[in-house]
C-alpha positions, 0 to 999 in steps of 0.5 A: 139436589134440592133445598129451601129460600124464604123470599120477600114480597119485595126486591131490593128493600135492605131494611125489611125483615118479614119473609113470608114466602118458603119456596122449595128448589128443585131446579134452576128454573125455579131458582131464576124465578124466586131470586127476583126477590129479596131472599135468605136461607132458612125459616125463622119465628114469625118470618122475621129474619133476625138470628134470634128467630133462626129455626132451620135451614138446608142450604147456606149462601156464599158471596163471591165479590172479587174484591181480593184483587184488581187483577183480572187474572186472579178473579174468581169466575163461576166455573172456577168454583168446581175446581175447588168445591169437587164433586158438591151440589150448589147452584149459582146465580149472578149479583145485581151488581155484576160486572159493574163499577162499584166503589170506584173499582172495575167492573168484575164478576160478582156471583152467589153459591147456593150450597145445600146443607144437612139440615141445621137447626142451630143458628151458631153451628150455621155460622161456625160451617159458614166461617169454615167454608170461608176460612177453606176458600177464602175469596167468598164474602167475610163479611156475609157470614151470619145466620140471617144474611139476606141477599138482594133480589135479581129482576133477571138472572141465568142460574147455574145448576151442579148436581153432585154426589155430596153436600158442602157439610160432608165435603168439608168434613172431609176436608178436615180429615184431610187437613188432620193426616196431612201426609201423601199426595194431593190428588186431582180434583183437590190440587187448586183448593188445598193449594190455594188453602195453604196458600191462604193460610201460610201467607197469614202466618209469615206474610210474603216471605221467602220462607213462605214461598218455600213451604208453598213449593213443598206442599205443590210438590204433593200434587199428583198429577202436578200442576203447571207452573203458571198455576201455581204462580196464579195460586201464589199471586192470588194468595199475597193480593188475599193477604195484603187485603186482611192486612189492611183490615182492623185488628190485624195482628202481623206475623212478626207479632203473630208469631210469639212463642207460647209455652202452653202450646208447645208439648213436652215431647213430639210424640202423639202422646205428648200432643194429646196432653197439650191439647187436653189442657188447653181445649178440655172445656170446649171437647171431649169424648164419651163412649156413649155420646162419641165426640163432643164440642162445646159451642158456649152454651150447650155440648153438641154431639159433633165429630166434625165440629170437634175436629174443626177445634183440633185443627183450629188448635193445631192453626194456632200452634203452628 
């Protein structure tokens, strides 16, 4: 596992842009050395960080606040995140605030991951694959997703290094061809993140109701082997105290007026053929496909040869559908 930071020369300094400094990581002693300063992924015109001078990057950074919850039982902890993200490389490294009393909350863990990525050369694809990750585990930081986000330098700091068989783009390339099939068993290793997605994602479209709690349940029953009991209520609990926070956020729209009928969604028939044409007509300027090129997504500017990024628009179509 390896992968790139542009430091600053300074620490702790929100309104500098300039990072001058490219540091290749290769292990976790040379991550604990270049976190002591300010520090972004990716390389940018002139140094200066903005997303405007965006030029490459291989790695993305996600915040892990616990801010969902002032239940400990329900926080997030470092070691936690292997059960979700199975077998990626990533590295972690503990917030200058950790474990301390901020905003007059309890203390609590407070961590970045270090996912590294196939090289991205496009500051809105960056995003979209941080957004994605996001909406996949939904307790890292909504609000630290852009392509030129920085994160505050640590004067010490223990780093965590897991090597895996795979980067956090192919996995969630996976998870999207999981998503599509939506059919047979959760296995081992996928049981705590598709739970705790669906979860997530049911409570956002019919708050905490009966209904939801009853899908919930059928989808836990996939799992092979199955999960205990206290699990699936930690995952249950965890996914209402996400849903109570996104309530309470600007322009939420409740699942009773969420949940209007459109009848440019719905197809004429349920067949795979009648979805098709529903799909054709609503998503046809944002996908499609050639034989020469393979799949393509339209990112508002330009068409990207994408078939991971045109899958994310089926299953964002599909979201809203549903």
């Amino acid at each position: 596992m390896h992968f790139t930071l542009s430091t600053a020369a300074n620490s702790g300094q929100a309104s500098n842009t300039i990072y001058p400094h490219q540091q290749a990581i290769t292990n976790a002693q040379e991550l604990e050395q270049a976190v002591h300063y300010d520090h972004v992924c990716g390389q940018f015109k002139n140094n200066q960080r903005t997303i405007a001078n965006f030029i490459k990057a291989d790695c993305l950074i996600m915040d892990c606040d616990n801010d969902h919850s002032d239940d400990p039982t329900t926080w997030i902890k470092p070691a936690n995140i292997a059960n979700y993200f199975d077998d990626v490389s990533y590295a972690i490294t503990l917030s200058r605030n950790n474990m301390k009393a901020k905003h007059h909350k309890a203390p609590r863990p407070k961590f970045h991951v270090y996912f590294p990525i196939t090289e991205i050369t496009d500051a809105k694809t960056y995003t979209e694959l941080k957004h994605e990750i996001q909406e996949y585990f939904p307790y890292f930081d909504d609000n630290a997703l852009d392509a030129a986000r920085f994160v505050f330098g640590v004067p010490s700091t223990k780093a965590i290094w897991h090597e895996g068989s795979q980067t956090v783009d192919k996995f969630m390339m996976v998870q999207r061809y999981f998503a599509q099939q939506n059919v047979g068993a959760i296995p081992e290793g996928q049981r705590n993140a598709t739970l705790s997605h669906f979860a997530g994602r049911i409570i956002m479209r019919l708050g905490n109701t009966d209904e939801a709690r009853q899908a919930f349940q059928e989808e836990a029953a996939k799992c092979d082997p199955p999960l205990s009991k206290q699990e699936l209520k930690n995952i249950w609990h965890s996914a209402t105290k996400f849903g109570q926070r996104m309530a309470s956020q600007e322009g939420y729209i409740p699942p009773e007026k969420y949940n209007q009928p459109n009848d440019d969604l719905q197809p004429a028939d349920y067949s795979d053929t009648g979805e098709s044409y529903v799909f054709v007509n609503n998503c046809k300027e944002r996908v499609c496909y050639t034989n020469q090129s393979g799949f393509m997504w339209f990112d508002g500017k330009v068409w990207q040869e994408s078939e991971p990024l045109a899958l994310g628009e089926v299953q964002r179509f599909t979201d809203k559908q549903l």
